[in-house]
N, C-alpha and C positions, 0 to 999 in steps of 0.2 A: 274304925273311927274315920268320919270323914272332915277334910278341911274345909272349907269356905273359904275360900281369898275374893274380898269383896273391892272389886275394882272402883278407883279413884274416878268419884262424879267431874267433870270438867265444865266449868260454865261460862260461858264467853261474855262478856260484859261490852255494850254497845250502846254510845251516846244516844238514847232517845231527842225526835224531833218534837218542838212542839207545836202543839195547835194552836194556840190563840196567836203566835209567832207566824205561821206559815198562816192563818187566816187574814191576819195585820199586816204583811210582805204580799201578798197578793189583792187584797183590799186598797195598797197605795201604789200598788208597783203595776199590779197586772200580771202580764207574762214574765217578767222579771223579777218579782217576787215569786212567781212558782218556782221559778229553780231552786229555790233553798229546800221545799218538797220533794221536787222530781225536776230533774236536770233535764230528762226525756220529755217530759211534759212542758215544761218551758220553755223550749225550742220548739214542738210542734205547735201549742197554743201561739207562740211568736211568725207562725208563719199562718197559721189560720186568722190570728187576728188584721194580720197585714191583707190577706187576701178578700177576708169579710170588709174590710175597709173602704176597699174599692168595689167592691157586687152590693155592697147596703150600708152605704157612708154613715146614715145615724146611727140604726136597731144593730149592726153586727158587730162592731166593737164592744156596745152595751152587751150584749148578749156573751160575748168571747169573756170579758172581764168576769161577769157572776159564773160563766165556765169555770173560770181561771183560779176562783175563790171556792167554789164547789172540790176541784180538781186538786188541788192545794190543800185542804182540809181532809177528802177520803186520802190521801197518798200519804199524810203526818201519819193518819190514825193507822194505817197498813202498816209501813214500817217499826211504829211502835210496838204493832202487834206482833210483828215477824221479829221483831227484836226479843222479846219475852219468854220465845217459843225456841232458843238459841240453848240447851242444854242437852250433851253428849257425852254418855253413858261408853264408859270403856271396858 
């Protein structure tokens, strides 16, 4: 006769980000609003936009900002995704 002891599912429960939130913080904020996405990205965007500022005064901040909103949107959707994908089998 054999037993089966079927071990307890564990599943971790992790506040998703959202996107129209990280799209709307980075649309008014810029690099400022990326940190609510990516703490790592809002600091590099913050120094990229600072130094496009100075080498292409108009086009590089315009361009760093629709970065910033790009960057802000794939980064919500990643961690949502890695969020979802968070259940450990014992």
């Amino acid at each position: 006769m054999e037993t089966t002891s079927s071990s307890p599912t564990v599943i971790i429960v992790q506040k998703q980000k959202s996107v129209g939130t990280a799209f709307l913080l980075a649309f008014l904020f810029g690099p400022l609003g990326l940190l609510y996405a990516s703490v790592a990205g809002g600091l590099i965007m913050f120094v990229i936009s600072l130094t496009l500022f100075f080498l292409l005064p108009l086009i590089g901040p315009i361009l760093c900002w629709i970065g910033c909103i790009i960057w802000a949107v794939v980064s919500a959707q990643n961690v949502n995704a890695k969020a979802g994908n968070l259940t450990l089998k014992n």
